[in-house]
Phi, psi and omega in degrees: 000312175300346189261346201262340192277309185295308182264015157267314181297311202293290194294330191270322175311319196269031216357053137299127163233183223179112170312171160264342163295006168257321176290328170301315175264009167284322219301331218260343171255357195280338217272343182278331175293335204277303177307279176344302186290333181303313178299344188274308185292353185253314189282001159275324170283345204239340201211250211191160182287342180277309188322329204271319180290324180286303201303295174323305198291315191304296221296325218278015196220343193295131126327329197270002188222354158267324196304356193241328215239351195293186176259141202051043160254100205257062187225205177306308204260020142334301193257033192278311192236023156285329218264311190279327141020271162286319156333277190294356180276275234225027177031103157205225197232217143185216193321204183277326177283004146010314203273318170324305173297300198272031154244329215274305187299296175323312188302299232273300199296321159357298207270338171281324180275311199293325170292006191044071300139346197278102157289161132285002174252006165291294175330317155315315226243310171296305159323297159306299192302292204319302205281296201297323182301335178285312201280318182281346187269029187245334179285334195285169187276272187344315155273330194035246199246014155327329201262333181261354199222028164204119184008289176322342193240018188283325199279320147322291200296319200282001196242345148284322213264319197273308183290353152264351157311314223264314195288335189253331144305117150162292167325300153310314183305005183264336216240358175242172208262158170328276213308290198263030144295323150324277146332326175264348166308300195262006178279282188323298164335293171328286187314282181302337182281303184293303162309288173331288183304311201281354180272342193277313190292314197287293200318297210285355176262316167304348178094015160275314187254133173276136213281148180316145174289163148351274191321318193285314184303329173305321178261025148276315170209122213302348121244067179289294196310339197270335188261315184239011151205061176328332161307318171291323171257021180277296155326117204291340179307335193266024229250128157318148168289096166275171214269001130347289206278326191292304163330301189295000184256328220219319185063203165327308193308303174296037149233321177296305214292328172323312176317323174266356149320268181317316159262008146323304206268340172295324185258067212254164179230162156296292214286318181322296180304334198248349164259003175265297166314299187295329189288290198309311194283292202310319175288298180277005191258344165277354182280314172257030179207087184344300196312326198272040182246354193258356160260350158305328184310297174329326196276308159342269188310323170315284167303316167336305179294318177296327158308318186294266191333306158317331185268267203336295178324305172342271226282322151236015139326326170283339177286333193273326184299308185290341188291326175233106200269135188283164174310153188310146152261169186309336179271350173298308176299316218252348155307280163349278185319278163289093177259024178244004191277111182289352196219161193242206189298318197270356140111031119325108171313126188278162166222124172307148181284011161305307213262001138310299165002274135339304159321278234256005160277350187272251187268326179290258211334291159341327182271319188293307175286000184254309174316306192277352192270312203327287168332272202301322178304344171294302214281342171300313179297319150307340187260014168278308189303334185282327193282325203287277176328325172302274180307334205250297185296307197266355187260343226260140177307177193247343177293328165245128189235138209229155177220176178249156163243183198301338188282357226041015147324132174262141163239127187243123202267100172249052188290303161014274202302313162305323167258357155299328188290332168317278166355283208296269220278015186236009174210194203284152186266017155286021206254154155264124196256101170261120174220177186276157224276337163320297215252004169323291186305314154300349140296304174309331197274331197260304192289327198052048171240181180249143203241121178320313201202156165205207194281357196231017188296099179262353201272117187279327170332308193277315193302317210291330178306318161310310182289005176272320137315291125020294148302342206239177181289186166338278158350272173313313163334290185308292188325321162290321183295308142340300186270019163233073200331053150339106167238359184232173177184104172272120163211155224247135179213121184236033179280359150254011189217344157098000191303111151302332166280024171272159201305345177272342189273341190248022183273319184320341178259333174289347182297262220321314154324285179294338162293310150001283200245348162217080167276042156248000177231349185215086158308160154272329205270344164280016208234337170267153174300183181254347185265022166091338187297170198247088173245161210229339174262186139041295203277341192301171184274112196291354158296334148327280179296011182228009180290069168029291207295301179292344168263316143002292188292328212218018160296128223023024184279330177278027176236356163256126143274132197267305169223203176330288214281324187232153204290150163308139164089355183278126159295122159297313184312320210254348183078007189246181151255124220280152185256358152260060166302344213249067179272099191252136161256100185299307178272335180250176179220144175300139206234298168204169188211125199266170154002275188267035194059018202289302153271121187248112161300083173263149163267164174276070204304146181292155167273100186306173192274345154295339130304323139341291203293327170273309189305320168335294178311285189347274194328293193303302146118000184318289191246152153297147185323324189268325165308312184289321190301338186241001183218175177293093172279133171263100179310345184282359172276339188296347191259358196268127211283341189262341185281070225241110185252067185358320189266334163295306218303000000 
C-alpha cells in the first residue's frame, strides 16, 4: 500500500494523472518486469550472461511466479519477490518474507566461516547489510524494534556478533604465537557463542524478545499448526505441497534444475555456496507449505537458466568453433606434400581427409543435434504450459467461474456476483451478514453489507465463534446469532454443481477452529462415524446431520433429483446421497438461493413479542418468570439506560 500510495503521489506530482485503482492493478505486473532484470543481474553474477538471460526469460513466464504478478492481483509478494530478488544482488532487505531473507544471508556468511571462507569483503559486505539494513527497517512504523525483540531476528544478530568475534581473531592471529593463538581461538569462540545463546535465552523468558510464532513451528512441523492454531492450517495456501501443484508450477524446471545445482556445487565460489543454501532451505520449506512454493520459484528459474546455458555452450559451442576453423598447420601442408607419408610429426598413424570426413558424418554430430532439438522442444514445451496455466489458472477472476461442456462450449457460473447483488439491493444496509471469514471481503466489497469475519480478521475467538456456530444445532445456533445480532447467514454449497470448495468440504475446520476455544461444546470426534469417517449420507454422524451447516446446505435438496442415473438428494461433490432429507427450520428462513445453487442465503428470524419480553425478563433477571405470569410488571423499568441486554439490543 505505501509503494502504491508513493507511486500516485510521484505520477500525480509530475501531473500524470492516473486514478490509484490503476495504479493498484498495475503494480504487480509492473514489478514482475523490475524482477526478470533482477533475476538477470543475480544469475549473471552467479554464472555467465547467457544463464542470466534464460533465467530472466523462465521467471518472467513460470506459474509459480505469475500467479502472484497477473493485473489486478494487488497483494505483498507482487513487490515481494522482485524486492528478495534484488535483496540478494545486493544484500539490503523487503517483505513479510523478510524473515526468509535475513535469516538465509546469515546462514550463507555461517557457513563461509565453517568452509574457512572468511574474507574482508565477507566482513564488510555483512556488517553493512546488518547495521544499514537494521536501521532502515527500524524507520518504517509498522516495523519499529521488531528486527531487536523477535526471535526470527536473533540468528542475524548472533551471527554479527561471531563475525566480529571471528574478524578480531583474525587481527590477532598476525601478533600472537601459534600455540596461543589457538588457545585464545577456542577460548574467544566459546565465550562469545555462549554469551550470545545465553543472553538470547534470558531477553525471551523475560519477554523483551518475543518467543517464535506459530507460523515458524509450523513449518518444522507439520503438524503443529492443526493441533494448536487450526486457523492457519485451515488456509490451503498453508497446506503441504504436492508434487502436482509442483509440476503445474514448474514444469519441465523441476527436473533441470537439480543439474544446475550440481553444477553450482561443482564449481564451486563464495556466491555459489549462497545459491545452494537458498535452492536446498527454499526446496524444503515449499515442500511443507504451498505458499513458500513462490520463494523457490526464483532459485528455480536461476539454476535452471544455468543448467540450459551449460548444455547449450556444450553442445553448441563447438559448432560455432568449426564455422571458423583455425589455420591450417604445418602438418596439413607436409600432408599435402607427401600424401604417402603414413605418419605425422609425433610418429601417429595419420588419418585422410576422406576418413575425417566420415568421423564427422558419423554419430557425434547427430548426437550434439539430436541433444539441442531436445533442448528446445523442452523450452517450446514449457512456454505452452506457462501461457496455458496463465490464461485458464492465474487470468480467471476467482468470483465468477466458468466450466466446459463436452462439446467445448464454455459456461459461466456467475452466482457470486448474483447473490451479492441480492445482498446490496434487497436488504437493509444496515444488516449483518454471517458467513465464514473466505468470503468477507467480497461480501463488503461487492454486497456493501457488514460481515462478523474476514480475511484481516485477528481476533481468533470471534471466528471460532462462527464456527461454533456453524457446528452447532439450530437452537444453540440462534443464541449466538442473537447475540452477535445476526440478521442474514451466508453459505457456499457445491453438491449441485460438483464445486468442491464449498463450506461442507471446509467444516472440519470451522469444528476444529471452535474446539480451539470451546472444547466443552464442540468435539471434532463428534462430527465422525466410530468407524473414523467424515460422512454426509445415511451412515454420517448425527450431530453432524442436525448441525447448521448441514441443514443450510442441503434444505430442500433432498427433493432434487439432479439426472436419471442417481437418486434425489445425491451430492456430486461428495458422491453420497445425504442422510437428512426431510429438514425443517424453526429460527431461520430461505432468504435466497442462486441459479445453481452455489450460494445459499438464510434470514434470521426475529424473536416475537412474548419471547422478547421473557427473554428479557430471563437475561436480565429483574423479575422471575412465574412472577411476571401472575402479577402486574412496570414496563418502564424495561427502557431504563442502565438496564442492558446484549442479545435484544
Amino acid at each position: 500500500m505505501v509503494t502504491a500510495g508513493l507511486i500516485h503521489w510521484i505520477l500525480n506530482m509530475l501531473n500524470v494523472t492516473v486514478h490509484i485503482r490503476d495504479v493498484c492493478v498495475f503494480l504487480a505486473p509492473v514489478f514482475s518486469g523490475l524482477t526478470a532484470i533482477s533475476t538477470f543481474l543475480l544469475t549473471r553474477e552467479l554464472w555467465n550472461q547467457g544463464a542470466g538471460l534464460l533465467a530472466a526469460c523462465f521467471i518472467a513466464i513460470v506459474p509459480g511466479y505469475i500467479s502472484r504478478s497477473v493485473a489486478g492481483s494487488f497483494d505483498n509478494e507482487g513487490i515481494a519477490i522482485f524486492a528478495l530478488q534484488f535483496t540478494y544482488y545486493l544484500w539490503v532487505s523487503a517483505w513479510g518474507g523478510y524473515v526468509f531473507i535475513i535469516n538465509l544471508i546469515p546462514l550463507h556468511v555461517f557457513v563461509l566461516l565453517l568452509m574457512q571462507r572468511y574474507s574482508r569483503r565477507v566482513y564488510i559486505a555483512y556488517s553493512t547489510f546488518y547495521i544499514v539494513g537494521l536501521i532502515l527497517s527500524m524507520q518504517i512504523p509498522f516495523v519499529g524494534f521488531q528486527p531487536i525483540r523477535t526471535s526470527e531476528h536473533m540468528a542475524a544478530a548472533g551471527v554479527f556478533a561471531l563475525l566480529q568475534a571471528y574478524a578480531f581473531l583474525q587481527y590477532l592471529r598476525d601478533r600472537l604465537t601459534k600455540q596461543e593463538f589457538q588457545t585464545l581461538f577456542f577460548l574467544g569462540v566459546s565465550l562469545a557463542a555462549g554469551i550470545v545463546f545465553l543472553s538470547v535465552i534470558y531477553l525471551t523468558y523475560t519477554g523483551y524478545i518475543a518467543p517464535w510464532s506459530g507460523r515458524f513451528y509450523s513449518l518444522w512441523d507439520t503438524g503443529y499448526a492443526k493441533i494448536h492454531i487450526p486457523i492457519i492450517a485451515s488456509v490451503s495456501e498453508h497446506q503441504p505441497t504436492t508434487w502436482v501443484s509442483f509440476f503445474f508450477d514448474l514444469h519441465i524446471l523441476v527436473c533441470t534444475f537439480p543439474a544446475g545445482l550440481w553444477f553450482c556445487i561443482k564449481n564451486i565460489n563464495d556466491e555459489r555456496v549462497f545459491v545452494a543454501l537458498y535452492a536446498i532451505s527454499a526446496v524444503y520449506f515449499a515442500g511443507v507449505m504451498v505458499r513458500l512454493m513462490l520463494t523457490l520459484t526464483p532459485v528455480v528459474c536461476m539454476l535452471s537458466a544455468i543448467a540450459f546455458s551449460n548444455v547449450f555452450e556444450r553442445y553448441l559451442g563447438d559448432d560455432m568453433k568449426r564455422e571458423n576453423p583455425p589455420i591450417e598447420d604445418s602438418s596439413d601442408e607436409d600432408d599435402k606434400r607427401n600424401p604417402g607419408n603414413l605418419y605425422d610429426k609425433a610418429g601417429k598413424v595419420r588419418k585422410h581427409v576422406s576418413e575425417q570426413e566420415k568421423t564427422e558424418e558419423g554419430l557425434g554430430p547427430n548426437i550434439k543435434n539430436i541433444v539441442t532439438m531436445l533442448m528446445l522442444m523442452l523450452l517450446m514445451m514449457f512456454a505452452v504450459h506457462c501461457t496455458w496455466v496463465t490464461s485458464n489458472a492465474y487470468s480467471s477472476p476467482s468470483v465468477v467461474l466458468a466450466s466446459y461442456n463436452h462439446d467445448g462450449t464454455r459456461n459461466i457460473l456467475d452466482d457470486f456476483r448474483e447473490a451479492y447483488y441480492w445482498l446490496r439491493q434487497n436488504t437493509d444496509e444496515h444488516a449483518r451478514v454471517m458467513s465464514w471469514w473466505d468470503y468477507g471481503y467480497q461480501i463488503a466489497g461487492m454486497a456493501n453489507r457488514t460481515t462478523l469475519v474476514d480475511n484481516n480478521t485477528w481476533n481468533n475467538s470471534h471466528i471460532a465463534l462462527v464456527g461454533k456456530a456453524m457446528s452447532s444445532n439450530e437452537s444453540a445456533a440462534y443464541e449466538i446469532m442473537r447475540s452477535l445480532d445476526v440478521d442474514y447467514v451466508l453459505i457456499i454449497f457445491g453438491g449441485v454443481i460438483g464445486y468442491s470448495g464449498d463450506d461442507i468440504n471446509k467444516f472440519l475446520w470451522m469444528v476444529r477452529i471452535a474446539e480451539g476455544e470451546h472444547p466443552k461444546d464442540i468435539r471434532e470426534s463428534d462430527y465422525f462415524t466410530p468407524q473414523g469417517e467424515f460422512r454426509v449420507d445415511k451412515a454420517g454422524s448425527p450431530t453432524l446431520l442436525n448441525c447448521l451447516m448441514y441443514k443450510m446446505s442441503y434444505y430442500r435438496f433432498g427433493e432434487m433429483q439432479l439426472d436419471f442415473r442417481t437418486p434425489p438428494g445425491f451430492d456430486r461433490t461428495r458422491n453420497a446421497e445425504i442422510g437428512n432429507k426431510d429438514i425443517k427450520f424453526k429460527h431461520l428462513e430461505e432468504a435466497f438461493t442462486s441459479e445453481h445453487w452455489l450460494v445459499r442465503i438464510y434470514k434470521v428470524k426475529q424473536l416475537d413479542n412474548r419471547e422478547t419480553l421473557d427473554h428479557k425478563l430471563r437475561v436480565t433477571n429483574i423479575v422471575p418468570k412465574q412472577k411476571y405470569l401472575s402479577k402486574k410488571v412496570d414496563k418502564r423499568s424495561f427502557i431504563e439506560p442502565n438496564i442492558q441486554c446484549n442479545f435484544c439490543s
